[in-house]
Structure formats: structure tokens, C-alpha cells
LORO-590744 format. One record per residue (C-alpha): x, y, z; residue number from 0. Coordinates in steps of 0.1 Angstrom, whole numbers, m for minus. Each point is the difference from the previous one (the first is absolute). Layout:
% LORO-590744
((X Y Z) NUM)
...
% end
This chain:
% LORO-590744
((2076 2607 m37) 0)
((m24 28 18) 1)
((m11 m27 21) 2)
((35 m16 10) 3)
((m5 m23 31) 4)
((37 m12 3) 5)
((15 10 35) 6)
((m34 6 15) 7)
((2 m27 29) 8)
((m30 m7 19) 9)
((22 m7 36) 10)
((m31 3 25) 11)
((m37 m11 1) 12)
((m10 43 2) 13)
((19 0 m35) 14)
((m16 m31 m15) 15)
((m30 12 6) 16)
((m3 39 m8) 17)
((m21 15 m17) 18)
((23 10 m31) 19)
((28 m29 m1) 20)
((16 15 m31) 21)
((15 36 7) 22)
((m11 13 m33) 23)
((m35 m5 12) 24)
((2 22 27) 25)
((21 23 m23) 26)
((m29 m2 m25) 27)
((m25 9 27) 28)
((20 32 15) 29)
((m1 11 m37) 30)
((m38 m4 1) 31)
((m4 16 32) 32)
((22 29 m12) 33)
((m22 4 m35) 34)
((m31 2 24) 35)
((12 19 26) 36)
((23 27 m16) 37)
((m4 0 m39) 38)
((m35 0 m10) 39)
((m16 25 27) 40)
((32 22 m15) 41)
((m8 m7 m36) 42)
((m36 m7 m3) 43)
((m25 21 m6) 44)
((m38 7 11) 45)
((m11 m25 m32) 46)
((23 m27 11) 47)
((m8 3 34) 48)
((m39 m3 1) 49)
((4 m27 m31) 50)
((30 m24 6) 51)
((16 6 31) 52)
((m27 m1 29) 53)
((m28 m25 m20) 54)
((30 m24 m3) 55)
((7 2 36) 56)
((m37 m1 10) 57)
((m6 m28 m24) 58)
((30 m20 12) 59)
((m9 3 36) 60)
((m35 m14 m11) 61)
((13 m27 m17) 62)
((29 m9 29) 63)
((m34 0 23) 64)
((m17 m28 m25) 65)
((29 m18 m4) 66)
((10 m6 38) 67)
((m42 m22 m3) 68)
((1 m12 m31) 69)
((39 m7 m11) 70)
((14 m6 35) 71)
((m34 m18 15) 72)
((m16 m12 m28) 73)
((m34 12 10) 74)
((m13 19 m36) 75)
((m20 36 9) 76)
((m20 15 m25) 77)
((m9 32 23) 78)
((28 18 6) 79)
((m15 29 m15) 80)
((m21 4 28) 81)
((25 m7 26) 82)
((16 32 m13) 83)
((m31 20 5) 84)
((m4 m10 34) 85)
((37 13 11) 86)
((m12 31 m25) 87)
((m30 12 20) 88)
((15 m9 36) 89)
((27 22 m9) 90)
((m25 25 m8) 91)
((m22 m5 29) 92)
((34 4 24) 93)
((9 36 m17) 94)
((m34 13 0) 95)
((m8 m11 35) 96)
((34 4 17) 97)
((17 33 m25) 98)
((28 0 26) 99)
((11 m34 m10) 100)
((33 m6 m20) 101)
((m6 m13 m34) 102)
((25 m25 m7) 103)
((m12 m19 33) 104)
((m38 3 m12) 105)
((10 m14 m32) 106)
((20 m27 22) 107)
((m31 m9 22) 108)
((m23 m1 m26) 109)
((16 m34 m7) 110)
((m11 m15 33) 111)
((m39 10 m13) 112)
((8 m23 m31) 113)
((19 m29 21) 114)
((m34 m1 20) 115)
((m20 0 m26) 116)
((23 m23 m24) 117)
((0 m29 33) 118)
((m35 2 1) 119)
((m3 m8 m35) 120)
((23 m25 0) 121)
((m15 m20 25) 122)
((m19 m20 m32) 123)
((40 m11 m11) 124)
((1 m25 29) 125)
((m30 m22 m15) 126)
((4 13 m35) 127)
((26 1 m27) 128)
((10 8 m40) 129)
((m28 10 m15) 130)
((m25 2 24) 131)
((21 24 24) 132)
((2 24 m32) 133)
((m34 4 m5) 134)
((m2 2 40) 135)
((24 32 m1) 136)
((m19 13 m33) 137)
((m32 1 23) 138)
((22 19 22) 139)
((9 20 m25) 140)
((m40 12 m11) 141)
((m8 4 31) 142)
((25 26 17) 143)
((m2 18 m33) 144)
((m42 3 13) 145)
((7 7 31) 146)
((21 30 m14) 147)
((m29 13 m17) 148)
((m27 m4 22) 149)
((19 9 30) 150)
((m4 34 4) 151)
((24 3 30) 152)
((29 m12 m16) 153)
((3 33 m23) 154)
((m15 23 26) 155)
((m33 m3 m17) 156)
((13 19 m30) 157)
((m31 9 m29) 158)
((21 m13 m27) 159)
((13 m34 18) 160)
((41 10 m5) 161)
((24 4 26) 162)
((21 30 m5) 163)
((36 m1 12) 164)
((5 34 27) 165)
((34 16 m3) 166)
((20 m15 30) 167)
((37 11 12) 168)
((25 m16 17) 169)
((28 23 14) 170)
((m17 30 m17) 171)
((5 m16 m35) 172)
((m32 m10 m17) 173)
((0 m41 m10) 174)
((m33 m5 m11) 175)
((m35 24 m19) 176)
((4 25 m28) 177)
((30 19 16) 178)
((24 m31 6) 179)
((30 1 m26) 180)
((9 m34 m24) 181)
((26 m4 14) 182)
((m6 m1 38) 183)
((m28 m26 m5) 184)
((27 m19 m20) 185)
((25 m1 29) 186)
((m31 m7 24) 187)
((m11 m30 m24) 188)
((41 m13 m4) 189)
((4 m1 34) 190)
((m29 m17 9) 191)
((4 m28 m27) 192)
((40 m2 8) 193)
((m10 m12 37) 194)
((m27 m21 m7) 195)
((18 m15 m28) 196)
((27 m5 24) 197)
((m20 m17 25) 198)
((m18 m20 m22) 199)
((32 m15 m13) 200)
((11 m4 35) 201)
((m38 m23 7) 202)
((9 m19 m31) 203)
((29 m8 6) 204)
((m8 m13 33) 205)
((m18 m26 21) 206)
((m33 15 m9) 207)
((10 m1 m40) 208)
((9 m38 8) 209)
((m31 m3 14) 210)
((m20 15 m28) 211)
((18 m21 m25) 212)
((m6 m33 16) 213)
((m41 12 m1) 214)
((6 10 m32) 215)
((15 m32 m17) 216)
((m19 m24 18) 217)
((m23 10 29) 218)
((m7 m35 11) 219)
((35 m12 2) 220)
((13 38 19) 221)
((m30 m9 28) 222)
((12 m39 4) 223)
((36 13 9) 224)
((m16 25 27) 225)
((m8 33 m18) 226)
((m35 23 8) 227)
((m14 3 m28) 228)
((m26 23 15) 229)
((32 22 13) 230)
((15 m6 m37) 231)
((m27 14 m18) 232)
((m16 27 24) 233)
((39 18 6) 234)
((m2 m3 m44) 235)
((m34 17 m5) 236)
((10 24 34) 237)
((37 12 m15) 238)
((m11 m2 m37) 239)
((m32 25 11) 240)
((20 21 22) 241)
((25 5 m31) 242)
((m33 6 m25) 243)
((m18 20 25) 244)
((37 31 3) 245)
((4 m7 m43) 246)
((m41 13 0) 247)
((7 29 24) 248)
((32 8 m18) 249)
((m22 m2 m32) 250)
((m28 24 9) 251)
((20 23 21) 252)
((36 0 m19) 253)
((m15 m2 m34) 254)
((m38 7 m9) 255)
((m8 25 24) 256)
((m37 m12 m2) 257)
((m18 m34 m3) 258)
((m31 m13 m8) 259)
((m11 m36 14) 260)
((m3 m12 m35) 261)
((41 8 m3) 262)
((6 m33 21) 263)
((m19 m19 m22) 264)
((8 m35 m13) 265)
((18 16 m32) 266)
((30 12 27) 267)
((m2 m32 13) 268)
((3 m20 m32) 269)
((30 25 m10) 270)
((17 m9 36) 271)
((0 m31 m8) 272)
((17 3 m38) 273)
((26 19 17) 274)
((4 m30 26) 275)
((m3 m27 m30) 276)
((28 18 m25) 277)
((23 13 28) 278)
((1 m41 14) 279)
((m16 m13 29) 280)
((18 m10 30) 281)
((20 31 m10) 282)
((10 32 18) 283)
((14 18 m31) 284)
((m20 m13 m20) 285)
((m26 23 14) 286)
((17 30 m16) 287)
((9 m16 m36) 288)
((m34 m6 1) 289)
((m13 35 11) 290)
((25 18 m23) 291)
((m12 m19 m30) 292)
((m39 6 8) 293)
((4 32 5) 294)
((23 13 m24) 295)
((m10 m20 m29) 296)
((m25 23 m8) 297)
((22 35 3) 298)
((23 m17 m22) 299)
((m27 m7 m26) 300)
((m10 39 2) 301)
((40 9 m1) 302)
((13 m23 m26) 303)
((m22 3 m31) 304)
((2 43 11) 305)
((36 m2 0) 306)
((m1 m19 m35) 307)
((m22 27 m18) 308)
((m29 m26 1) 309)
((m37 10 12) 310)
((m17 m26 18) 311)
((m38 10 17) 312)
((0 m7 39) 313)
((m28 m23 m6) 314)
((24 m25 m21) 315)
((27 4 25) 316)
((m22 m14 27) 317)
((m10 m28 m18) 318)
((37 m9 m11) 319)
((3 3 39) 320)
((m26 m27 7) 321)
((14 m22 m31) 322)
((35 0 14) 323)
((m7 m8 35) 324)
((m22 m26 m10) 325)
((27 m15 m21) 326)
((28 4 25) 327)
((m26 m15 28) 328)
((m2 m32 m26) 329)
((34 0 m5) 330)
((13 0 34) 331)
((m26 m27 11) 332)
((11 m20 m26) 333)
((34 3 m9) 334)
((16 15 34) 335)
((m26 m2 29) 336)
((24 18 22) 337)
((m3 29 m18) 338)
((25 27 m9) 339)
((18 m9 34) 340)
((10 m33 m11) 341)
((11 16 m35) 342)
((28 23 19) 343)
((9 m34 22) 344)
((11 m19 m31) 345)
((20 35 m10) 346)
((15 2 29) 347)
((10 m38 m3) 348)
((15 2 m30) 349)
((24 31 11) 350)
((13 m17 28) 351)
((13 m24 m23) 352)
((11 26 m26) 353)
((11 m7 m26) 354)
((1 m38 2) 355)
((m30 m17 m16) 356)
((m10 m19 31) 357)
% end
């Protein structure tokens, strides 16, 4: 009976069609928000912060950013790793060369660096598909991670090869280097995710989500009733890069602090794309399910066995980590392959119809 439906009349086309149909969901959502918004930054502390709270947003922003190519377009990426470390260093590259710039917008234009990059290297999707396109992105993938080692510009031909992340303000508060506060570069990271969140949902949902569903399903069949399949796929690997290229600048600057070029290697892009497969794809919250499973799966295995008087050495703890997710990955490709997203649909189906059987 939490989700009750009866006396909810859909009386115009805006109300057919809105993004939460069922009150509750929107009710369910504000809650959310509050949690983000108000609880944790008044309840967690500096552990939970730099552990759960920001990596899960990062991670889910990463994910979101895959998931718009490869779960909305269909076009599989293997590099998104390095898509991150290109919005990374352009960030970098705008604060060190312009230190009156604002932040948050470097960290917002450091996206369009990634779109460009992302279209050019998606060029191969319009000839090229499954498979094939994968191992195209992959090349992508050892390739920008070279050019940010041999590059010298790019980290302001630094001896050791790292960028390291300046202490920035914005309205006299620090946001970002050794003096900025947990909790400021959580709010910084939240908002940033809420609104593209919000506007991904929004391109989804919309003629350009139809769009990339049609190229998805079947590409021949969406370009015989009139769709671009160049414009399909290039606006896919253009928004899903802009969205990786903010998640890589949020990652360095919000989180690390520093970064190597061998950070956005293909291990960050393989455990992207876990986070995409267990979350769902074709999902929007599915992206966070995903991220908060990946991430805290392995705090939990320090907390829990702790907490039960039980001593387990880190080195087991990270290979339980590998064995799970490897399970779950098998699991979900087998038994649910639209991941935990698809799990809380069929909840949410049975408690509308609570507590009759079907």
C-alpha cells in the first residue's frame, strides 16, 4: 500500500507523460535529495566523506556519462578512463594558466575538451560497430593515456609527471588543494551531478533519447525511417564525453588532489563500466546503485568483519572485493542484465499492487 495509485488520474498529456507518474516517486526522490543535501554533510564525518560520499558521486557521474553511449546509443566504449583524464588536465591547464577563473565553470568547460576529443574518436562508430568499435575506443584509450606522459605541457612540464591540484577559492572559501574542507567539495561535486543528472534525464527523455534508442535497437531500420545516424552517434560520444570529461575534473580536483597519467588507466575504465553493467544500462539510477555498490563494498568488508571482533588482512579484503564483483558482474549478465535498476523496478511493481499477489 506505499505505492497506492488509486485516485491518481492522468487528466492531460503534461501528466501522462511526467517524469514521476506515481506521487510517491517524487516523494521518494525529495527524501533522497533531502539525505544528500541536509543529513549526511550534517552527520558525516571526514572518513565518510573522502570514502563514500564524494567517490560515489564521482563514480556515478562516470558511469551516467558511459551509459548515455553505451546503454542509451548502443555504441560500447572501452576508454572512458582516458576521457576523464582529458577533462582532468584541461581543467588543470585553465587554473594554472587563467588563476582568476572560477572553478566550477573550469570544471564545467573542461567537458567541451572531452566532447571534442570524444567526436573525433567516434568518427570510427559510423563504419564500425560491437566489437570492433570497443577495441577502436580502447586504442583511444592507450593513446591519450601516452600522450599524458610524454606531453610535457599538459602538467606544466612537472619532473615527476603529476599534476598537482592549486588551492582555488570561490567567494573567498577554498573549493579545491590541501586547504579546501570535505565538505565544500561535497556540495561543489552534488550540485554539479544534481544538474547534469537533471539534464541528462531531461535528453533522455526526449527527442534526442528517441533518437538514440532507435540507433541503438536497430541502426538500419532508425536510418530507413529518416534518422542521422552520423548526428545519432556523434551528439552520443559528444554528451557522453562532455559528462566523463566534468566526472574526471571532479575526480582530480574534488577528490585526489594529484594524478598521475597512469590513474586514468584502463583499470578505471574497466571499473566504469562494472558500475554501468550492475547499476543497468539504459538506466539513470542505475548509475548510482551501481556506484554505491563498487564503492562501498569494500568499506564494508573493512567495517563488518571489525565490527564482529574478526581480523581480516587488507590483502584478503581486496581479493574478496574482486571475487564479489566478479560474481555479481556474472550474475547480473546472466540472471538480470538490467542490473540492480531493474531489481528495484520489479519492487516497486509489486508495492503498487500491495498486498494482492498480482
Amino acid at each position: 500500500m506505499l505505492y497506492r495509485t488509486a485516485g491518481q488520474y492522468k487528466t492531460s498529456y503534461a501528466s501522462d507523460q511526467a517524469v514521476f507518474p506515481v506521487r510517491q516517486d517524487a516523494i521518494l526522490l525529495g527524501i533522497i535529495l533531502v539525505l544528500a543535501w541536509v543529513v549526511f554533510p550534517l552527520t558525516a564525518n571526514e572518513f565518510t566523506f573522502q570514502t563514500l560520499l564524494i567517490p560515489v558521486l564521482i563514480y556515478s557521474l562516470a558511469a551516467l556519462g558511459l551509459n548515455v553511449l553505451t546503454g542509451y546509443a548502443g555504441q560500447l566504449s572501452l576508454g572512458t578512463a582516458a576521457f576523464m583524464g582529458v577533462g582532468a588536465y584541461a581543467c588543470y591547464k585553465m587554473v594554472t594558466l587563467m588563476p582568476w577563473m572560477n572553478p566550477v565553470v573550469a570544471i564545467l568547460l573542461s567537458g567541451f575538451f572531452s566532447a571534442g576529443i570524444g567526436v573525433a574518436f567516434g568518427i570510427p562508430s559510423l563504419r564500425i560497430k560491437g566489437f570492433y568499435l570497443a577495441i577502436a575506443t580502447l586504442a583511444a584509450q592507450f593513446f591519450l593515456v601516452w600522450l599524458f606522459e610524454k606531453w610535457g605541457w599538459l602538467y606544466n612540464y612537472n619532473s615527476s609527471g603529476a599534476i598537482q591540484v592549486p588551492n582555488l577559492t570561490m567567494f573567498g572559501i577554498y573549493v579545491a588543494g590541501p586547504q579546501a574542507a570535505s565538505i565544500v567539495q561535497y556540495y561543489v561535486v552534488l550540485a554539479i551531478v544534481t544538474l547534469i543528472t537533471w539534464l541528462t534525464i531531461n535528453l533522455t527523455r526526449g527527442t534526442l533519447g528517441r533518437t538514440w534508442k532507435a540507433t541503438r535497437d536497430m541502426d538500419f531500420a532508425a536510418e530507413l525511417i529518416g534518422i542521422n545516424l552520423m548526428k545519432s552517434k556523434l551528439t552520443a560520444f559528444a554528451i557522453s564525453s562532455y559528462i566523463v570529461g566534468v566526472s574526471g575534473a571532479l575526480f582530480v580536483f574534488m577528490w585526489r588532489g594529484a594524478a598521475e597519467p597512469n590513474l586514468f588507466d584502463i583499470p578505471l575504465s574497466f571499473r566504469i563500466l562494472f558500475i554501468a553493467i550492475i547499476g543497468g544500462l539504459g538506466s539513470i539510477m542505475g548509475n548510482y546503485l551501481g556506484a554505491i555498490l563498487i564503492v562501498g563494498l569494500p568499506v564494508m568488508l573493512n567495517i563488518v568483519p571489525e565490527a564482529l571482533g574478526i581480523h581480516i588482512d587488507s590483502s584478503l579484503v581486496e581479493h574478496l572485493n574482486i571475487m564479489i564483483v566478479g560474481s555479481l558482474i556474472i550474475f547480473f549478465l546472466i540472471i538480470e542484465p538490467h542490473g540492480l535498476a531493474r531489481l528495484w523496478a520489479l519492487i516497486r511493481e509489486k508495492l503498487v499492487i500491495w498486498p494482492f499477489p498480482h
